[in-house]
C-alpha positions in Angstrom: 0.0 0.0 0.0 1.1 3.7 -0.5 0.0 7.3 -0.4 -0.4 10.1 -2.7 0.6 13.6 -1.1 -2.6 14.7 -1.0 -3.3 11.7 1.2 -0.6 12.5 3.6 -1.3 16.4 3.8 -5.1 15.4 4.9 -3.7 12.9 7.3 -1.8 15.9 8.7 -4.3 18.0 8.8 -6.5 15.2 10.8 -4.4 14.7 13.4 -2.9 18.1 14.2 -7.1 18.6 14.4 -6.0 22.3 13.5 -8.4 23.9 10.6 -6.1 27.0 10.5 -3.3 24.5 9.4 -2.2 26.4 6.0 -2.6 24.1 2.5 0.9 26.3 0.8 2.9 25.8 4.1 2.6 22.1 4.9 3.1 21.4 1.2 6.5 23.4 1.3 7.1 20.8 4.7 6.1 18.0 2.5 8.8 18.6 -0.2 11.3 19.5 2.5 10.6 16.2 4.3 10.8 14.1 1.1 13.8 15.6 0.3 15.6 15.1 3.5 14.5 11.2 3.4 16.4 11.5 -0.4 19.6 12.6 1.4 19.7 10.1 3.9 22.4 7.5 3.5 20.6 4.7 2.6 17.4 6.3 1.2 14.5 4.3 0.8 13.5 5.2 -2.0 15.0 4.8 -4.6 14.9 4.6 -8.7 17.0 3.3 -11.7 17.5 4.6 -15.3 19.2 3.4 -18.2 21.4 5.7 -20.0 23.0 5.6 -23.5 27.0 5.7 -23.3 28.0 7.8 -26.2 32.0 7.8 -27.3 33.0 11.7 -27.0 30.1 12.7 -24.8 31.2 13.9 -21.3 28.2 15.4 -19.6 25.3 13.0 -18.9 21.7 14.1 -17.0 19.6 12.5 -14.8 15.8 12.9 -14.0 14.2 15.4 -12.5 12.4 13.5 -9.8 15.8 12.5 -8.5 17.4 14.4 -4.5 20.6 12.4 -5.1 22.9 10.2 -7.2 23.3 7.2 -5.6 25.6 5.3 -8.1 26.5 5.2 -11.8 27.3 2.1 -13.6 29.1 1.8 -16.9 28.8 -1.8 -18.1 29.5 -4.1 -15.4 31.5 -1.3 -13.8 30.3 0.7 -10.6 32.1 3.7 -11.0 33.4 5.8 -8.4 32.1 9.2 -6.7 34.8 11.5 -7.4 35.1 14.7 -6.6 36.9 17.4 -8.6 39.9 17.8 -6.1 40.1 13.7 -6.6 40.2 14.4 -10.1 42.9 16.4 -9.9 44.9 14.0 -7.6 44.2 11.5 -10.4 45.9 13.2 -13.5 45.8 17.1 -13.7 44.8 16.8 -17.2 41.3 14.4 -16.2 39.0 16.7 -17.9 40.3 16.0 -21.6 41.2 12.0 -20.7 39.6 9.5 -22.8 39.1 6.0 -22.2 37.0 3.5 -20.5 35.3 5.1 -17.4 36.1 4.6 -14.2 34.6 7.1 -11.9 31.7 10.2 -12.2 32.0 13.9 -11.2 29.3 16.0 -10.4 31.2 18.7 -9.0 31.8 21.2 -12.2 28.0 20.4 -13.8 24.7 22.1 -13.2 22.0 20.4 -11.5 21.0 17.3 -11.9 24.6 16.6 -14.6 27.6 14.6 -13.9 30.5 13.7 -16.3 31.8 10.3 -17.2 35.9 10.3 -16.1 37.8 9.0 -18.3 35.5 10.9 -21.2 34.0 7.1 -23.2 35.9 6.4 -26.5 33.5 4.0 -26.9 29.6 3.9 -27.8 27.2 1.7 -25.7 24.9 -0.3 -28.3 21.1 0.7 -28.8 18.5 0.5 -25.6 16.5 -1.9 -25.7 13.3 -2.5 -23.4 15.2 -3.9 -20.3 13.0 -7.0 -19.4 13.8 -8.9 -17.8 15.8 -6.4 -16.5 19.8 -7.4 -16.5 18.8 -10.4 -19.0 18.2 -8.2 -22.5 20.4 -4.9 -22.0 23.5 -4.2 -23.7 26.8 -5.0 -21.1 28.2 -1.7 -21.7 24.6 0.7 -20.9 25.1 3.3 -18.2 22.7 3.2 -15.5 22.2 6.1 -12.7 20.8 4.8 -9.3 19.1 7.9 -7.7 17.1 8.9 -4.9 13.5 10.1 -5.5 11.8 13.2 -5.2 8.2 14.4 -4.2 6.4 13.3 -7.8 6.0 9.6 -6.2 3.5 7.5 -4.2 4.6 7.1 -0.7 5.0 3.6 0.8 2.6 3.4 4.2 5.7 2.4 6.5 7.0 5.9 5.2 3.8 8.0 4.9 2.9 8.5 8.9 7.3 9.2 9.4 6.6 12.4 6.6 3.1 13.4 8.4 4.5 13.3 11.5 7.5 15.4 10.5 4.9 18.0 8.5 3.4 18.7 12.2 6.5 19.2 13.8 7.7 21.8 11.3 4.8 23.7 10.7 4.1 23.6 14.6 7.4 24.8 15.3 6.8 27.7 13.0 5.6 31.3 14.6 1.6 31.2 13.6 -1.9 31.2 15.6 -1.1 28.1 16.6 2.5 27.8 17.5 3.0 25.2 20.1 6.5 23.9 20.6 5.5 20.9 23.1 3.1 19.6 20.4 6.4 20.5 17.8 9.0 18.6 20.1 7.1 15.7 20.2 6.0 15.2 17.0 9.8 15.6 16.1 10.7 12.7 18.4 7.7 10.8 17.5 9.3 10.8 14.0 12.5 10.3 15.2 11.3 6.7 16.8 9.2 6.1 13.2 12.0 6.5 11.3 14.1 3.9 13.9 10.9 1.5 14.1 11.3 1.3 10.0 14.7 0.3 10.4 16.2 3.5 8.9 
């Protein structure tokens, strides 16, 4: 089972039994919470995307709905999180390198861009539909492992951790209804959600 926003945002407003509880603010909360679960460690949830490797290209995208790149994959290859001072480490000249890829920088892009290090010198074949998935796909496709954003359904062990944590923000807030107790608690409530799920 899972729930839509709009499910969670009426669950918030039904237990906080607030009416004054305002629609624009605890949907603000709701993307904040989201995107904090997207930056945990180990988020849980998660998506995957196959990407055409193309020989020459450097900069590669991923999708909009995504908080975080979790991994990147070139081929059998799990390629490494480098940072630009890494980079540097690695050969001074990194950025005009060619060759078979061995790690990704997303330090120098724009959001939601990383680059391919070595730059490929070699195309992936043609995407294919990907079912069963790792049975059909070309052995040298990229893939991008990412975090999700807001734009999904939200699984039920997750939903009451995100309406929980809605209260405690917008409770904590100044407003006609302030109440910092009510706040604190809901925070720790969460807290104790998040560690019952095993997060």
């Amino acid at each position: 089972m899972s729930m839509t926003k709009a499910e969670i945002l009426a669950l918030a407003k039904t237990i906080s039994r607030q009416p004054d509880l305002d629609d624009d603010t605890i949907d603000i909360y709701y993307d904040d919470v989201i995107d904090e679960i997207g930056q945990t460690s180990i988020p849980p949830l998660v998506a995957i995307e196959l990407f055409a490797i193309t020989s020459g290209t450097v900069e590669y995208t991923y999708d909009t709905s995504a908080v975080k790149l979790l991994a990147v994959f070139a081929g059998t290859r799990q390629l490494l999180p480098a940072s630009t001072m890494d980079m540097e480490a690695y050969n001074d000249e990194w950025r005009t390198l060619s060759g078979t890829p061995i790690a990704f920088n997303e330090g120098e892009r724009t959001a939601r861009e990383f680059a391919l290090v070595p730059i490929p010198d070699a195309s992936s074949d043609p995407l294919l539909g990907p079912e069963p998935f790792g049975d059909d796909y070309p052995d040298d496709t990229g893939v991008q492992l990412y975090s999700v954003t807001r734009d999904v359904e939200i699984p039920d062990w997750i939903a009451l951790f995100v309406c929980i944590r809605i209260l405690a923000k917008d409770f904590a807030r100044p407003s006609v209804y302030q109440d910092t107790v009510f706040s604190e608690f809901c925070f720790k409530l969460s807290e104790i959600l998040w560690k019952a799920a095993g997060l």
